[in-house]
C-alpha positions in Angstrom: -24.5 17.1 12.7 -23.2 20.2 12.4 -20.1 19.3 14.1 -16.6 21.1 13.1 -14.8 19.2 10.6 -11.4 17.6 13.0 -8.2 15.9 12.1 -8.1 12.3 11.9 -5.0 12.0 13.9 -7.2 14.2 16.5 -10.3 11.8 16.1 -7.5 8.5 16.2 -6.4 10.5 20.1 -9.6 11.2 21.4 -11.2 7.4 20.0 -9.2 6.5 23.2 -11.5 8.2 25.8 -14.9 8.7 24.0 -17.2 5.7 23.0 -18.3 8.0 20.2 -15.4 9.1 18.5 -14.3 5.2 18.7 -17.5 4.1 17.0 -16.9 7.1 14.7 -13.5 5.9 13.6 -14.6 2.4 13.5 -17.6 3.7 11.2 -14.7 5.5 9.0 -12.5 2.4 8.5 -15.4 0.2 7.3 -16.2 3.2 4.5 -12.7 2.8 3.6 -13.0 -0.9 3.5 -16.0 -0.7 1.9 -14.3 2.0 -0.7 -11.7 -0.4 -1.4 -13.5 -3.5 -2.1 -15.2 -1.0 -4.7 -12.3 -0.8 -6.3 -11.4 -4.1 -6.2 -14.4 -5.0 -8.2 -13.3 -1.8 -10.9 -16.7 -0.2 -9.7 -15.5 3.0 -11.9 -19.0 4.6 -12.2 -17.5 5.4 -8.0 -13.6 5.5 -8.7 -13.5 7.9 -11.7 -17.5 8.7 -13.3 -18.5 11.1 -15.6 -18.5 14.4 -14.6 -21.6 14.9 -16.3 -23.0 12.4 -13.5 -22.2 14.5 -10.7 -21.1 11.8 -8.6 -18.6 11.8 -5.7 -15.2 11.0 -7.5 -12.9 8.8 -5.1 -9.8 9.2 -7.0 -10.4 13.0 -6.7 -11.5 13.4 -2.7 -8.6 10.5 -1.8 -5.5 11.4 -4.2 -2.8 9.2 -3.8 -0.4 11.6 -1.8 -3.2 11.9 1.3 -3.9 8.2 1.1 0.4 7.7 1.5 0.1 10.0 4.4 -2.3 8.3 5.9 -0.8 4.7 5.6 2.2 5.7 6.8 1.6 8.0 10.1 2.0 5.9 13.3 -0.4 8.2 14.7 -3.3 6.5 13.3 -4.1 3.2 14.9 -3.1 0.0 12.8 -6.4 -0.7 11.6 -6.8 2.5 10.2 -3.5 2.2 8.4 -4.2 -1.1 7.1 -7.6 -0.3 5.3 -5.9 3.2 3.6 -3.1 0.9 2.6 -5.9 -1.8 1.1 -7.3 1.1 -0.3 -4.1 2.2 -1.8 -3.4 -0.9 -4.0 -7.1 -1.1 -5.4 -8.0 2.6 -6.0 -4.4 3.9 -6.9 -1.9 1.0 -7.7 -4.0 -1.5 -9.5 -6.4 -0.2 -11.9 -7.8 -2.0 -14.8 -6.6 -5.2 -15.9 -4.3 -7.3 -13.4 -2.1 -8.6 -15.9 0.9 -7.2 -16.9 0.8 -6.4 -20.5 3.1 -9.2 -22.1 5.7 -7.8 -24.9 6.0 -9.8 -27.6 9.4 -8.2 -29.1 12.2 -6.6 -28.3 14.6 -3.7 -29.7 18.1 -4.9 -29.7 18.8 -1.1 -28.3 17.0 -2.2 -25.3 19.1 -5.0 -24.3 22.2 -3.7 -22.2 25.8 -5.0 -23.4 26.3 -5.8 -19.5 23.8 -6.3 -16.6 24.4 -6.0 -13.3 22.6 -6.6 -9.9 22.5 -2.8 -9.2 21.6 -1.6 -12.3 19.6 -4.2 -13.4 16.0 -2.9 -14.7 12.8 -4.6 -15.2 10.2 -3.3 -17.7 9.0 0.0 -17.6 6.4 0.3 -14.9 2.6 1.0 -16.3 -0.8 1.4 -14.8 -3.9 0.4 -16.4 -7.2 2.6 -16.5 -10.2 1.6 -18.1 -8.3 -1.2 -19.7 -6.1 1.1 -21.1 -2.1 1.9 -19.9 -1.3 5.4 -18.4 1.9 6.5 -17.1 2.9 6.1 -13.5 4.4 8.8 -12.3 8.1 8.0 -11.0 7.9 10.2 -8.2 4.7 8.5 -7.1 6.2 5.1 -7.5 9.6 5.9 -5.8 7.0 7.6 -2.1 5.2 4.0 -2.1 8.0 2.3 -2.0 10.0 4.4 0.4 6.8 3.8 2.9 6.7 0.1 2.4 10.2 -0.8 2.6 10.8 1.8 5.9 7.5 0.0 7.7 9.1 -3.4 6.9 12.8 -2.8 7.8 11.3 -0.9 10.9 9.0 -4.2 11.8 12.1 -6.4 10.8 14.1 -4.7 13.5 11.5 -4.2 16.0 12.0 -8.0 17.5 15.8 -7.8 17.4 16.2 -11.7 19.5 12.5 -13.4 18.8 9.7 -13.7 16.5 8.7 -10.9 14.4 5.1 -11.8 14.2 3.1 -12.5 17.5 0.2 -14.3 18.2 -1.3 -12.6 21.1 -4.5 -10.7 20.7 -2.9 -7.3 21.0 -0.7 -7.7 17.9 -4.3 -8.8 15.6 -4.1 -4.8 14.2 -1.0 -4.6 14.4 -0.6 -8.3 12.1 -3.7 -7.1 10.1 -1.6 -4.1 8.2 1.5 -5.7 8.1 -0.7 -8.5 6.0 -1.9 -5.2 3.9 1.7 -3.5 3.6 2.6 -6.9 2.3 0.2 -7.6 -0.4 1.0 -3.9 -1.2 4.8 -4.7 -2.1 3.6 -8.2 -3.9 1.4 -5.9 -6.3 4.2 -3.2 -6.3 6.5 -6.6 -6.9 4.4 -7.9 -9.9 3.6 -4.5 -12.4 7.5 -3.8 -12.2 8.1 -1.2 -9.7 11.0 -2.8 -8.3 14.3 -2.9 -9.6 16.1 -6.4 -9.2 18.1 -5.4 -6.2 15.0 -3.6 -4.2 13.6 -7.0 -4.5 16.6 -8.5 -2.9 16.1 -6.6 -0.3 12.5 -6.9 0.1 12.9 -10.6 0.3 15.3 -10.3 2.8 13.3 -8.2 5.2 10.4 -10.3 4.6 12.1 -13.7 5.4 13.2 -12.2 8.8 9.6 -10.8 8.9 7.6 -14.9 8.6 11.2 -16.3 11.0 9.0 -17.7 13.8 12.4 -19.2 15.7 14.1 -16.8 17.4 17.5 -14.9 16.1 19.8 -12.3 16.3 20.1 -9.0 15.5 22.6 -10.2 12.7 20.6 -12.6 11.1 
């Protein structure tokens, strides 16, 4: 108590020396996790209440550009990274309703006189609030993706002659938010945001990623 507010990259550096800023940060990840599986559940009297209710709003205090930081800084340790990148799908990627919201017609306008790999387009890419469909903002969209596909292609290419995953105990974090960053791009996969050829590559990095015989940096 009464302790300056600090950085979390600063906490994450110091975790490594002090028994109490690791049991600090291991406190923080579990709020996180716990924040998460709040969402999960579409808990929105927490994500997104009333105002008149006075409550703490979790869409407000973690916006979607500071929880993309977050995931994304190889400052933090994995564990961290992994729980704002579970938090990431439930609170700001996944809201609502799972299920894509099926169209039942289509415009002839809509239907392109010639498609091709590069240009080809899937639906346009909704959220869902309250069981209702909002707008996801393109810029938004475009920074998620950027982060997942630059953590995979930099883990694809991090075991350039074996394995990608390992089994040793020292690679459990590190396994834990690759599994995360990967459920991330199946959700991201699933409401639309890719465009046919983004998912080529996607499946590409990820086949390298599960290879459990060794290969070559060609491969």
């Amino acid at each position: 108590m009464g302790q300056q507010p600090r950085r979390l990259v600063d906490l994450a550096e110091s975790a490594t020396y002090s028994t109490a800023d690791a049991e600090f940060l291991d406190y923080y990840r579990h709020q996180l996790d716990l924040l998460a599986q709040m969402c999960q559940e579409q808990q929105y009297l927490a994500i997104d209440p009333p105002p008149e209710r006075k409550l703490l709003n979790i869409s407000q205090q973690l916006p979607a550009e500071l929880v993309l930081k977050c995931m994304s800084d190889a400052r933090l340790p994995s564990e961290v990274r992994a729980s704002f990148t579970r938090l990431m799908l439930h609170l700001h990627v996944v809201r609502g309703s799972p299920l894509s919201a099926i169209r039942h017609a289509r415009l002839w306008a809509d239907i392109p006189n010639e498609v091709k790999v590069q240009s080809y387009k899937t639906t346009s890419v909704e959220g869902y609030s309250d069981g209702g469909r909002a707008r996801v903002g393109d810029q938004f969209a475009t920074d998620v993706l950027n982060t997942v596909e630059s953590y995979l292609d930099s883990l694809r290419h991090s075991h350039p002659s074996g394995p990608v995953l390992q089994k040793d105990a020292a690679s459990v974090c590190t396994n834990k938010l690759t599994h995360e960053m990967v459920t991330l791009a199946k959700a991201l996969a699933q409401f639309g945001y890719y465009t046919f050829d983004d998912l080529l590559t996607l499946t590409e990095n990820l086949l390298n990623i599960v290879d459990t015989s060794p290969h070559s940096a060609q491969t």
